[in-house]
VMD Tcl script that builds the backbone (N, CA, C; Angstrom):
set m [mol new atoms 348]
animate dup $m
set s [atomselect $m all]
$s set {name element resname resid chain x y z} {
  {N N UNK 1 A -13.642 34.727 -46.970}
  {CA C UNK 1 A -12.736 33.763 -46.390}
  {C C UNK 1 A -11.836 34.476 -45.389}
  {N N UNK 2 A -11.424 33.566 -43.946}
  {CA C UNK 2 A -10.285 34.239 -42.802}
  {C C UNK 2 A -9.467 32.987 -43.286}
  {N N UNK 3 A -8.435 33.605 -43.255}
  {CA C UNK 3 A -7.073 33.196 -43.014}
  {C C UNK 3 A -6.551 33.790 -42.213}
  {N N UNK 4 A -6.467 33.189 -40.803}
  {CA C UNK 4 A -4.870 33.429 -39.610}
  {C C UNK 4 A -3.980 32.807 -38.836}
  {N N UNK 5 A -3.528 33.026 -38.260}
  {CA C UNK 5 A -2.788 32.618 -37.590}
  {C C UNK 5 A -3.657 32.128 -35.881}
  {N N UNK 6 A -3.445 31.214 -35.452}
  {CA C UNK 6 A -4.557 31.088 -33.937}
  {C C UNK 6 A -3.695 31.696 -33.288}
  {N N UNK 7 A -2.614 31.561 -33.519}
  {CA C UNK 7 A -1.546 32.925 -32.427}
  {C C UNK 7 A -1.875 33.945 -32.202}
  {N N UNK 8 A -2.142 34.688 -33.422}
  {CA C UNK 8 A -2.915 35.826 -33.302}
  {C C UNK 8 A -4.067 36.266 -32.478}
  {N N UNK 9 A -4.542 35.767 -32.201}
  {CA C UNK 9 A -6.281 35.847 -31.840}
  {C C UNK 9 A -6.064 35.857 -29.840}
  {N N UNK 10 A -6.744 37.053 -29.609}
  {CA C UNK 10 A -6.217 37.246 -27.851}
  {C C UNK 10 A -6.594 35.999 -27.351}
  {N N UNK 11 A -6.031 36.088 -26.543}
  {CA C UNK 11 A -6.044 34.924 -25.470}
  {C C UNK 11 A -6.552 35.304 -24.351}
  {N N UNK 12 A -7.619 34.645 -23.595}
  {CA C UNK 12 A -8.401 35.164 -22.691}
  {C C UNK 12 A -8.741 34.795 -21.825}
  {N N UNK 13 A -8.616 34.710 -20.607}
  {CA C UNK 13 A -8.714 33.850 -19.232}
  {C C UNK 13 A -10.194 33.883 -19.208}
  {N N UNK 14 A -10.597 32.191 -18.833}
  {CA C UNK 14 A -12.007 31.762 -18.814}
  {C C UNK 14 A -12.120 32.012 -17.069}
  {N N UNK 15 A -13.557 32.867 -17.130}
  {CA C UNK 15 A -13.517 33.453 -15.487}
  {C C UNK 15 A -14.669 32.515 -14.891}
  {N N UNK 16 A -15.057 31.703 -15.436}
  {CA C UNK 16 A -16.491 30.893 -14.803}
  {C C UNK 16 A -15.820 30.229 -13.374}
  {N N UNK 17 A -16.531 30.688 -12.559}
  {CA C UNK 17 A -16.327 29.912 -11.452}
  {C C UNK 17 A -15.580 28.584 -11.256}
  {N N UNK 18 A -14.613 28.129 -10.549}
  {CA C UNK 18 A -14.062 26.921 -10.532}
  {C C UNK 18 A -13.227 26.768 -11.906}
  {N N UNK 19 A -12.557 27.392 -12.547}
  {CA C UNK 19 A -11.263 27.391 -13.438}
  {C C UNK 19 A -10.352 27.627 -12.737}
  {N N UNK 20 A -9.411 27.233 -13.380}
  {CA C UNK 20 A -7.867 27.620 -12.699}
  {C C UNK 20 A -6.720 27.564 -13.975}
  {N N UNK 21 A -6.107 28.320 -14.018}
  {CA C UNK 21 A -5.079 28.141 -14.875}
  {C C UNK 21 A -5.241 27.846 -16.243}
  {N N UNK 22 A -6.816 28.640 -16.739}
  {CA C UNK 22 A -7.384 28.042 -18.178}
  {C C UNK 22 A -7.458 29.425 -18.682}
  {N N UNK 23 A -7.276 29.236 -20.207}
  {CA C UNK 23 A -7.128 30.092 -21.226}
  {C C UNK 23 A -8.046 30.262 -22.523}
  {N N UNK 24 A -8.435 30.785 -23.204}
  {CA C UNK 24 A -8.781 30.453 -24.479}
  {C C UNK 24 A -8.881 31.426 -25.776}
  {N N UNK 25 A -8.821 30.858 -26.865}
  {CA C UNK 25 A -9.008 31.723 -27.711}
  {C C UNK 25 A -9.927 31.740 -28.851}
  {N N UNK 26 A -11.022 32.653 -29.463}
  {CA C UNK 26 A -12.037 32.490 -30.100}
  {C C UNK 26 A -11.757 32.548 -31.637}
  {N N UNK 27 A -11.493 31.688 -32.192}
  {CA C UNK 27 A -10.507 31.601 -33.658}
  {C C UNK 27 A -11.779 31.867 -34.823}
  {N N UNK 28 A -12.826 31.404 -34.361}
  {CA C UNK 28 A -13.624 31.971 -35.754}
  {C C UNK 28 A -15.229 31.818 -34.827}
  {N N UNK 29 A -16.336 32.672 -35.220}
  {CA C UNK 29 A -17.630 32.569 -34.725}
  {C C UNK 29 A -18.355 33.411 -35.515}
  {N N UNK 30 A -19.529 33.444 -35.041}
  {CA C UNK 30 A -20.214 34.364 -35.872}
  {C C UNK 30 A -19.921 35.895 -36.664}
  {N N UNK 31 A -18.990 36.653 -36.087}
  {CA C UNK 31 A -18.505 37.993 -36.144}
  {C C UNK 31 A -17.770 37.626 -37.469}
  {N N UNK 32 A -17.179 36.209 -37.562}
  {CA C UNK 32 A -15.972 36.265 -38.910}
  {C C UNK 32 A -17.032 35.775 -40.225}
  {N N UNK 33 A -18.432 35.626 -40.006}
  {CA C UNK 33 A -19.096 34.749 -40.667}
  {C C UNK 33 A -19.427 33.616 -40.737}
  {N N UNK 34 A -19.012 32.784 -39.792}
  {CA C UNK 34 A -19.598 31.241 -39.460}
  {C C UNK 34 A -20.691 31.124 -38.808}
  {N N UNK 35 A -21.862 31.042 -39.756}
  {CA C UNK 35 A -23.355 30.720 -39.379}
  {C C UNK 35 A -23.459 29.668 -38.306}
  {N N UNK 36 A -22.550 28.233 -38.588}
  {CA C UNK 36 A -23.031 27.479 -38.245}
  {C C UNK 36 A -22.211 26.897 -36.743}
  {N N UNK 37 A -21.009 27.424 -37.130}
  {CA C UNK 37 A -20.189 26.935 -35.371}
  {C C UNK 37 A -19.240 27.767 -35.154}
  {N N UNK 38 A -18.345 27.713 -34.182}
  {CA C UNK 38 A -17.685 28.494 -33.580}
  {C C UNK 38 A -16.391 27.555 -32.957}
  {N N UNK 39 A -15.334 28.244 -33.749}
  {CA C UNK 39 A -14.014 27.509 -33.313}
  {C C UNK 39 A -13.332 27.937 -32.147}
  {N N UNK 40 A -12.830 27.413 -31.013}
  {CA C UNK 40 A -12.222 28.140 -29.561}
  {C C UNK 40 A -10.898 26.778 -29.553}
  {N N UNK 41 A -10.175 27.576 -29.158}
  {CA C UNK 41 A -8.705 27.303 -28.622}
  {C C UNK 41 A -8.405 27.051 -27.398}
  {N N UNK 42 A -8.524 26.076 -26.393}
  {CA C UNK 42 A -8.162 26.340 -25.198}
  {C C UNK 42 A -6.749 25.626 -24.678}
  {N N UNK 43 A -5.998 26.971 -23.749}
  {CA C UNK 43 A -4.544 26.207 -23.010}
  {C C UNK 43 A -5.123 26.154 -21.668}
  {N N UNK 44 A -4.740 25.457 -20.715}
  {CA C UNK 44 A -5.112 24.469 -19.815}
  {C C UNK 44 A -3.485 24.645 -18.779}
  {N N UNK 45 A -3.071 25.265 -18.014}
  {CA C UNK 45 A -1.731 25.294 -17.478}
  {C C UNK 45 A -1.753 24.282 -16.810}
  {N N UNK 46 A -0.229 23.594 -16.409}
  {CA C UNK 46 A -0.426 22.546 -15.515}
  {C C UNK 46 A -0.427 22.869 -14.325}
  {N N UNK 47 A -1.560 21.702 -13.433}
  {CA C UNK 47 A -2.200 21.986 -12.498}
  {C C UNK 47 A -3.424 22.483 -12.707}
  {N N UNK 48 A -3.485 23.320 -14.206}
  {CA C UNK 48 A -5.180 23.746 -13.855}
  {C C UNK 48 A -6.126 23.293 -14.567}
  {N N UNK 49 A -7.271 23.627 -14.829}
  {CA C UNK 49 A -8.652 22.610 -15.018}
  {C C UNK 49 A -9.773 23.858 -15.819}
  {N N UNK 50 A -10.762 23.687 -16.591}
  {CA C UNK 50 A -11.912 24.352 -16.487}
  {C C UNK 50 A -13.079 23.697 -15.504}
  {N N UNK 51 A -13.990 24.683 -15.832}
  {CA C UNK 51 A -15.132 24.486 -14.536}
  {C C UNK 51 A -15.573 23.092 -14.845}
  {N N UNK 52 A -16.583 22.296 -13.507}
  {CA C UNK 52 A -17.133 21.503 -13.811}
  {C C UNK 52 A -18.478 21.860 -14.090}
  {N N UNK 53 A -18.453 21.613 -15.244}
  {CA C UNK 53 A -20.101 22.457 -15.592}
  {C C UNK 53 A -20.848 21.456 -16.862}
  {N N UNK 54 A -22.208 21.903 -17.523}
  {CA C UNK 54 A -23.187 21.409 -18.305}
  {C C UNK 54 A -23.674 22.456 -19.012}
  {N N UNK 55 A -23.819 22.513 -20.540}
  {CA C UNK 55 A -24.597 23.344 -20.936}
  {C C UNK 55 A -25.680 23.235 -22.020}
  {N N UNK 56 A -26.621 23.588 -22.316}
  {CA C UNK 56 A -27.459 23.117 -23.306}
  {C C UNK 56 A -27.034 22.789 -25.190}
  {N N UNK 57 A -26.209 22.713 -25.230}
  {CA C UNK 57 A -25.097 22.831 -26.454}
  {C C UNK 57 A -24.615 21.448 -26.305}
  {N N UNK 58 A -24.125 21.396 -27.463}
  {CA C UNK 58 A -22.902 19.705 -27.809}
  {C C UNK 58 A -21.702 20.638 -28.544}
  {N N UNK 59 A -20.666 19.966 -27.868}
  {CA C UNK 59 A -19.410 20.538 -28.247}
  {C C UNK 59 A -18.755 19.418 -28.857}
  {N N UNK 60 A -17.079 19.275 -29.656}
  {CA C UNK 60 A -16.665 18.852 -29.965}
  {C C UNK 60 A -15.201 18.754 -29.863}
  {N N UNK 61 A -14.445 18.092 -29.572}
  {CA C UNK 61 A -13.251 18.456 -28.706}
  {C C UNK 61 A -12.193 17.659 -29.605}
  {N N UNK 62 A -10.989 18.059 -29.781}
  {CA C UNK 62 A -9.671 17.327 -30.456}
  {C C UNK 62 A -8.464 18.121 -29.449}
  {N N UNK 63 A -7.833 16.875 -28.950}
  {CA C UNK 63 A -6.743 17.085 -28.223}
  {C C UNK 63 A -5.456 17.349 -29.158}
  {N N UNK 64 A -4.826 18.445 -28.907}
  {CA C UNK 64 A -3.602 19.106 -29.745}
  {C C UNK 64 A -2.457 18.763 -28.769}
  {N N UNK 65 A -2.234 19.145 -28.057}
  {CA C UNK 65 A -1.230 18.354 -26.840}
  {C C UNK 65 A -1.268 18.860 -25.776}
  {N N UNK 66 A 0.037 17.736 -24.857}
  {CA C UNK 66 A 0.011 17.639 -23.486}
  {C C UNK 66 A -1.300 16.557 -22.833}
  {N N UNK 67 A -1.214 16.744 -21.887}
  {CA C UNK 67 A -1.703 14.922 -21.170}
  {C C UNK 67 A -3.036 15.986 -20.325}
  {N N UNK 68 A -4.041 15.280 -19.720}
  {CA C UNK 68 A -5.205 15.299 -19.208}
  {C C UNK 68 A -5.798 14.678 -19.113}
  {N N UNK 69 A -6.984 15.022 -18.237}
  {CA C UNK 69 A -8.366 13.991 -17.754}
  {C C UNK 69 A -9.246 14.613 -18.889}
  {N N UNK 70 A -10.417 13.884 -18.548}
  {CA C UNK 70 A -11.722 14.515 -18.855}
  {C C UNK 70 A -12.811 14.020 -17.687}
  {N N UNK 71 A -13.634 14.900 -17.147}
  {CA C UNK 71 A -14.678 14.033 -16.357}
  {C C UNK 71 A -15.783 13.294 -16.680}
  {N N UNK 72 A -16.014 12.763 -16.626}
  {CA C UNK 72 A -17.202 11.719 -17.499}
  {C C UNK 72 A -17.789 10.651 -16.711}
  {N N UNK 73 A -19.095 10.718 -16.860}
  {CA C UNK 73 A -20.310 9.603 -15.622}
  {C C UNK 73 A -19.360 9.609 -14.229}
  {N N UNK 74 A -18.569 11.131 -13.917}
  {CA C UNK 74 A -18.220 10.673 -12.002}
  {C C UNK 74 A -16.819 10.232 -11.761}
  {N N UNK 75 A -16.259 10.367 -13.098}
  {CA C UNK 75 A -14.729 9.816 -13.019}
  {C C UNK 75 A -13.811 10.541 -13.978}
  {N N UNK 76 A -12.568 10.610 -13.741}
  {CA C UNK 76 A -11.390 11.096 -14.733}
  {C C UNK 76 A -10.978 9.989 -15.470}
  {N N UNK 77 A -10.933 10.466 -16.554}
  {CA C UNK 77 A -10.627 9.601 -18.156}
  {C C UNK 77 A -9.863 10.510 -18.801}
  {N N UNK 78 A -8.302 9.863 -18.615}
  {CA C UNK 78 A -7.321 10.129 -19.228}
  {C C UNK 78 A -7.393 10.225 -20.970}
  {N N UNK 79 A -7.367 11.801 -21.092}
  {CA C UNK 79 A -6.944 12.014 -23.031}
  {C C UNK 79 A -5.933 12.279 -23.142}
  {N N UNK 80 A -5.573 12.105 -24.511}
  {CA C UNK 80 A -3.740 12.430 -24.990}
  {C C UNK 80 A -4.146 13.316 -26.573}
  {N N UNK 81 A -3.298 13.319 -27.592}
  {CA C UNK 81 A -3.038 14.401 -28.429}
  {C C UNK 81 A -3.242 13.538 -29.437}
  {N N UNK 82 A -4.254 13.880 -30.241}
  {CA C UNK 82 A -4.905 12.986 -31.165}
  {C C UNK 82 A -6.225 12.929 -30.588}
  {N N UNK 83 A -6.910 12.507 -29.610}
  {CA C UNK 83 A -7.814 11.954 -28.861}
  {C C UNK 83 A -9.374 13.372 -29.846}
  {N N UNK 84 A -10.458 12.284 -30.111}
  {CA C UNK 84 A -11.331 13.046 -30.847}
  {C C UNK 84 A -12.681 13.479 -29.343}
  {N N UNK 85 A -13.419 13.809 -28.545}
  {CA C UNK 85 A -14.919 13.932 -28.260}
  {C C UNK 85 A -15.807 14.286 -28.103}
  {N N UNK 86 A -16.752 13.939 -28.187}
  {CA C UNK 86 A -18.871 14.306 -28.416}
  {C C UNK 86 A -18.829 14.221 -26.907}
  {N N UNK 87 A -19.416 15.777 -26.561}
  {CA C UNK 87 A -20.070 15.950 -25.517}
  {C C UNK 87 A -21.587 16.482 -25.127}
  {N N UNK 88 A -22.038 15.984 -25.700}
  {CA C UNK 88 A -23.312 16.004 -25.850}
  {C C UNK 88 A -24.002 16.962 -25.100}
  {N N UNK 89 A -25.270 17.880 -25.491}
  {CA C UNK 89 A -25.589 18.913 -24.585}
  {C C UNK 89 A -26.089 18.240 -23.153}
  {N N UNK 90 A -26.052 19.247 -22.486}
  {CA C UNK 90 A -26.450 18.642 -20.789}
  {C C UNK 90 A -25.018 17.949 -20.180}
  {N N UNK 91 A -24.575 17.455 -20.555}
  {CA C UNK 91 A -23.475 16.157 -20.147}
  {C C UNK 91 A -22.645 16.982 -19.442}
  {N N UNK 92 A -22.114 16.757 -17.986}
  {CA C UNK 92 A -21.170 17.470 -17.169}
  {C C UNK 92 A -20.083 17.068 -17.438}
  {N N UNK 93 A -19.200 18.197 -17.561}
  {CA C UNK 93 A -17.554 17.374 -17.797}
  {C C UNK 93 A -16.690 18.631 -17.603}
  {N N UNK 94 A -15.513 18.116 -16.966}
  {CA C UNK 94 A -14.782 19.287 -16.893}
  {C C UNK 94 A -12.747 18.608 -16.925}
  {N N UNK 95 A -12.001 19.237 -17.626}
  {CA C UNK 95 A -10.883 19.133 -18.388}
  {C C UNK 95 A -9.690 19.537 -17.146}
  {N N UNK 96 A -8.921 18.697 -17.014}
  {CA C UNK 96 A -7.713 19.230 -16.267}
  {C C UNK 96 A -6.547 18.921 -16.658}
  {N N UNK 97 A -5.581 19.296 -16.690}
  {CA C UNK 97 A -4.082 19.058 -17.086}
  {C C UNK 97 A -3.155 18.744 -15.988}
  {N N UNK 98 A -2.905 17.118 -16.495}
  {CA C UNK 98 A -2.186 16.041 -15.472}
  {C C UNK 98 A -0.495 16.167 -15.843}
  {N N UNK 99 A -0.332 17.118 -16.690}
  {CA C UNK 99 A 1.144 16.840 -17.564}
  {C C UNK 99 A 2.159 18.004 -16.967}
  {N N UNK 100 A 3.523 18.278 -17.425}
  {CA C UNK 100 A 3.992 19.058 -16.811}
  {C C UNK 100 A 4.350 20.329 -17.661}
  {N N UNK 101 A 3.359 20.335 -19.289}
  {CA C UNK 101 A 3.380 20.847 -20.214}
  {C C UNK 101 A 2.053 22.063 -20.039}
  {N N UNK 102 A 1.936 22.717 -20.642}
  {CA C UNK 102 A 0.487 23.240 -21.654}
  {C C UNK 102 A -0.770 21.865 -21.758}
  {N N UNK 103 A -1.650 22.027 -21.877}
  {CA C UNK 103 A -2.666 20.697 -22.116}
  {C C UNK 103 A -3.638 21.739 -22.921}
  {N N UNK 104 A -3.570 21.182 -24.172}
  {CA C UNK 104 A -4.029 22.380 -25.660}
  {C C UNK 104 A -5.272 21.697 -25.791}
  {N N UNK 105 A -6.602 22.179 -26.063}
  {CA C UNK 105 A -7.345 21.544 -26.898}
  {C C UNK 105 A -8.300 22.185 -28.123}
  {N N UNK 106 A -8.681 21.968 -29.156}
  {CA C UNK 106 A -9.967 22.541 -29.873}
  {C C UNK 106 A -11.521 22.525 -29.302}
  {N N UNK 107 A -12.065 23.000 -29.266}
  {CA C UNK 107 A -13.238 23.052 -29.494}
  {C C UNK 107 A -13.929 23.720 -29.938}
  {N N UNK 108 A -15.076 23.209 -30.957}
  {CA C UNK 108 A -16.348 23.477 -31.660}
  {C C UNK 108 A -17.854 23.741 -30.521}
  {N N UNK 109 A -18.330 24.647 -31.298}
  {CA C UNK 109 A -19.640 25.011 -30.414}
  {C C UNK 109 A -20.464 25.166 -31.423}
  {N N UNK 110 A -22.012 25.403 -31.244}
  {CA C UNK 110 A -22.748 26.205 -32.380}
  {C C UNK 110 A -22.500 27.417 -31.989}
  {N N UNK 111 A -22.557 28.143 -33.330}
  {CA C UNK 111 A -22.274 29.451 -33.184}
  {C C UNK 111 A -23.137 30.603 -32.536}
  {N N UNK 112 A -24.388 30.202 -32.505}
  {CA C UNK 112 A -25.759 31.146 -31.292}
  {C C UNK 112 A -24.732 30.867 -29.825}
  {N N UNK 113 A -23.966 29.972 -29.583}
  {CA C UNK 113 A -23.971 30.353 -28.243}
  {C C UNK 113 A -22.566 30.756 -27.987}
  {N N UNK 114 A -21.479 30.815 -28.830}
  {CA C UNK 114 A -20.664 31.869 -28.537}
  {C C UNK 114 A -20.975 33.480 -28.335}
  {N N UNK 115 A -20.589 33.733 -27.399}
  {CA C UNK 115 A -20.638 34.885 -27.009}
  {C C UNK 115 A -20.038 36.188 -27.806}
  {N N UNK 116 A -18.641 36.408 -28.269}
  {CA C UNK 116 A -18.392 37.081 -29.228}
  {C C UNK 116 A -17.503 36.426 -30.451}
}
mol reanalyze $m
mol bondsrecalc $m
mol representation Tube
mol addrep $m
């Protein structure tokens, strides 16, 4: 069993092309023993966004706070803190922060495709 703190855990600027002002942190994956998924932390500064991208994976997303879009079928769709979603593998979407806060979110991956 891990028990920590997500504070703890570095924080790491996402370098994929077309980010801006995005952060994240890898709270549990294969290395801690999770066969099956992989927990990531991401802060989102205001003004900035992750890439607009697709990947062969389905992720799972819970908004922790601060205000944002999401991109979806070609358009921005406003999430808030609470907000649960299935992004299904392939599906393009990319996250920006409309607020004048932090824009926090969770996400789940399978754990083969976290990286460390």
């Amino acid at each position: 069993m891990k028990i920590t703190s997500v504070e703890q855990v570095p924080l790491e600027n996402v370098t994929m092309p077309g980010a801006a002002g995005c952060a994240y942190r890898v709270a549990l994956s294969a290395k801690d023993g999770a066969p099956n998924f992989a927990m990531r932390f991401f802060e989102v500064n205001p003004g900035g966004n992750t890439p607009l991208h697709n990947h062969p994976y389905e992720h799972e997303i819970y908004v922790m706070e601060g205000a944002g879009t999401v991109w979806r079928d070609g358009r921005e769709v406003a999430i808030k803190p609470g907000d649960v979603l299935f992004i299904p593998a392939d599906e393009k979407h990319q996250f920006k922060n409309t607020g004048s806060s932090t824009f926090k979110f969770m996400c789940l991956i399978p754990a083969q495709f976290q990286k460390c």
